[in-house]
N, C-alpha and C positions, 0 to 999 in steps of 0.2 A: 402425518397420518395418511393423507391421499399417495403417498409414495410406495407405501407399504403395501395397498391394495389391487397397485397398477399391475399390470404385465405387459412388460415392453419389451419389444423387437425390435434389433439395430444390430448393424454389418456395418464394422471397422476394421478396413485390409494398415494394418500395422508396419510400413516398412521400417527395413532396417536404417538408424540414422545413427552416424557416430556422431556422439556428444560429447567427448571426454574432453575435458576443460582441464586447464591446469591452474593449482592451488598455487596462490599467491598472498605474502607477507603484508599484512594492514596492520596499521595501527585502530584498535578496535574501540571504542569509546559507549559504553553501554547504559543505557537510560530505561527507566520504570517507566512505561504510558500508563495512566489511568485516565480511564475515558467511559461514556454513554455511548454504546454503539446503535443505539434506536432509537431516534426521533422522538418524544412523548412520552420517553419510559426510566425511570430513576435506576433502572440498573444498571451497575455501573462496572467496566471489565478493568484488570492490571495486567499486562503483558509490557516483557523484555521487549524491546527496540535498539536497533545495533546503528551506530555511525559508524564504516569503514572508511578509513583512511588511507590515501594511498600518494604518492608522487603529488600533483595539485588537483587531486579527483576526491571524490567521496562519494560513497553510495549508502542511503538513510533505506531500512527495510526491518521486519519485525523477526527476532529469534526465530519465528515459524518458516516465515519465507525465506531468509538464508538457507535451513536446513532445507528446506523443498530444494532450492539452486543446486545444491550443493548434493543432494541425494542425485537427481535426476541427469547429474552432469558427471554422475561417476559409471565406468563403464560395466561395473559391477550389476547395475543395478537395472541394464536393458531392457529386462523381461518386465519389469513393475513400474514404466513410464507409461501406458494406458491413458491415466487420466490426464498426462502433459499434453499428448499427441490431443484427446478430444475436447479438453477444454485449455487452448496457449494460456501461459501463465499457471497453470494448476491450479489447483484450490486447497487453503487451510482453512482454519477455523482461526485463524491470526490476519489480519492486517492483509491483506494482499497486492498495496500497491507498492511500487519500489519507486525512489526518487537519486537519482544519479544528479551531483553535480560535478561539471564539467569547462574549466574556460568559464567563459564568460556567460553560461546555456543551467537550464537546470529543466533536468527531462522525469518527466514525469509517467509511469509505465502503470497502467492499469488494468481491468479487466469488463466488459458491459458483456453480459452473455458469455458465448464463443469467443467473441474479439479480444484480441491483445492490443491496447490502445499506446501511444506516446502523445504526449504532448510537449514542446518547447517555449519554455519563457527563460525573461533576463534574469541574471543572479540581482540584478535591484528590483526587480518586481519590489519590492516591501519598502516601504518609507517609515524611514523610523523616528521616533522625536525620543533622543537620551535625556536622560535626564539627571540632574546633579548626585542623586539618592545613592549613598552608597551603602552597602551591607554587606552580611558576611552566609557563606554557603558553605559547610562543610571545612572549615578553615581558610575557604577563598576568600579574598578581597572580590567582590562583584558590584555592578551598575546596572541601574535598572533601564529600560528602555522601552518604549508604548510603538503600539500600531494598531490600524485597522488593518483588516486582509482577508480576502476570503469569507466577505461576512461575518467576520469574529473581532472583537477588541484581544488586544494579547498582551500581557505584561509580559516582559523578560528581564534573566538579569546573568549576565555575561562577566568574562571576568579574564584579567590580561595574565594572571597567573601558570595557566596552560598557554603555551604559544600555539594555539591556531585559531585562525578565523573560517569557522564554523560551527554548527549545531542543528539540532532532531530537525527535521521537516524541512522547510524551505528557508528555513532562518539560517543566512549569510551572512548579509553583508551588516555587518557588526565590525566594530573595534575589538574583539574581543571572544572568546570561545562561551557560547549559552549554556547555562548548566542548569538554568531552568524557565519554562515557558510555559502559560498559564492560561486560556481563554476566561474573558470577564463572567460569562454565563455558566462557568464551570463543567462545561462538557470537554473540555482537553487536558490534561496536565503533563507536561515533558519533566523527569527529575535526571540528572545525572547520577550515576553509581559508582561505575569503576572503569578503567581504561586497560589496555592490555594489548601484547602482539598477537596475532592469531596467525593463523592461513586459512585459507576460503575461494572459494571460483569466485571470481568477479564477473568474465563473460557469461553469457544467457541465452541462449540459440532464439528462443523467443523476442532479445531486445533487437537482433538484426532484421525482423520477422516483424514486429509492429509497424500498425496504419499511424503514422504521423498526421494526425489532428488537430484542429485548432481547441483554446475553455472552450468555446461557444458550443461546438459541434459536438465535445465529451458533455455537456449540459442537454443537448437533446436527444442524441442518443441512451442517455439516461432513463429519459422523458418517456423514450420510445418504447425501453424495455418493458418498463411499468405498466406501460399500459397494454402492452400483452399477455395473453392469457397461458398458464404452464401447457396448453395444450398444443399451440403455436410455439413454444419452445422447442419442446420434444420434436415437432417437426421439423425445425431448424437443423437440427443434431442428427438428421435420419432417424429417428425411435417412433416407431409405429406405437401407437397406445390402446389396447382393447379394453373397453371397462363392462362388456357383457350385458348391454341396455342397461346399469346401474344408472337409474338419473341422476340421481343424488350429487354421485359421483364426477358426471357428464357435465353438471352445473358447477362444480367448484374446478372442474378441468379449464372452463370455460371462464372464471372468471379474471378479471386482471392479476396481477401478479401484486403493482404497488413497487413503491423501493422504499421500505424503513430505515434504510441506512443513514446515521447521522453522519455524513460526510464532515471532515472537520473541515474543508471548503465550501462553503455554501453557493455554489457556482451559480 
């Protein structure tokens, strides 16, 4: 509601940048997330999430944010990149961080305000303890397998059926391809659906463009946003804000921001 009453002034010289990417062949692998995306609050959201596969790479990101990649990398669509140019990475109402793995490296692309973040960890971040439990998914033979990570317990249960070792999120190094992942406290659920070829841009003008970061430093910069107030945002962004001696107004401009996001790493 404070957004609708603002009148803001901001000067953005737009150059011209060619973006055009070229569509390339992945083995596509597509999963239901259901999740809590607010802290404290029983609401619960269901969005597509896409595992791309490609030569010995993958890239894990939400139905929303492909089509953003993928809109904004077409040269069709020059005039309607605005909000890529002011905020890197863009923004949906989907998921917005992308996870690339790669070798040995699993890069992590996110967003704190303005910033386009990356962060680099090993494909064994996650220790896993298998366990003998077998069962069945959708007509697969699957195994189940436990971790802590990220301040979350996770059941998993993977399966030698599919020949690849991967699955949704940061889940790798497995025996075996995930087709489903589960946090104990029920704020995360990975399911597997259906697999398929596609085409799709894989490069990102933004992924060459991100500040390489350490968790630590994407945990306080977090810290940092939060505790900023929307009115020190806008300044960030160049947006002048007039709210016309409204205090009311003036006061909730003024107050911290907060981050309700239930991050599914609890960094």
């Amino acid at each position: 509601m404070i957004r609708k009453k603002i009148i803001c002034l901001s000067f953005l010289i737009i150059p011209f940048i060619s973006w055009s990417q070229e569509f390339k062949e992945v083995m596509r692998y597509e999963y239901k997330m259901t999740f809590k995306p607010i802290v404290g609050s029983d609401i619960v959201k269901n969005e597509n999430v896409y595992l791309d596969v490609w030569d010995n790479s993958s890239r894990f990101a939400s139905e929303e944010r492909v089509k953003f990649i993928e809109f904004v990398s077409d040269e069709k669509n020059a005039l309607f990149r605005r909000e890529s140019i002011q905020a890197p990475g863009g923004k949906t109402s989907g998921q917005n961080w992308v996870i690339q793995k790669e070798k040995r490296s699993v890069y992590y692309y996110s967003r704190v305000g303005s910033s386009f973040l990356k962060t680099v960890e090993s494909l064994n971040i996650i220790t896993w303890d298998i366990s003998s439990e077998i069962s069945d998914y959708e007509g697969m033979k699957v195994q189940k397998a436990m971790a802590d990570f990220g301040g979350r317990s996770w059941t998993v249960w993977f399966t030698q059926d599919i020949p690849l070792i991967d699955g949704p999120y940061k889940f790798k190094n497995l025996p075996g391809f995930v087709v489903k992942a589960e946090s104990a406290d029920g704020d995360y659920l990975f399911e597997f659906a259906k697999s398929e070829k596609v085409q799709t841009v894989l490069k990102y003008h933004n992924y060459e463009t991100a500040t390489v970061i350490s968790v630590s430093e994407l945990k306080k910069l977090r810290e940092i946003a939060a505790n900023k107030s929307l009115k020190q945002t806008f300044a960030e962004q160049g947006v002048k804000v007039l709210t016309y001696d409204d205090l009311n107004l003036e006061q909730q401009l003024n107050k911290k921001q907060g981050d309700p996001d239930n991050y599914i790493e609890r960094l």
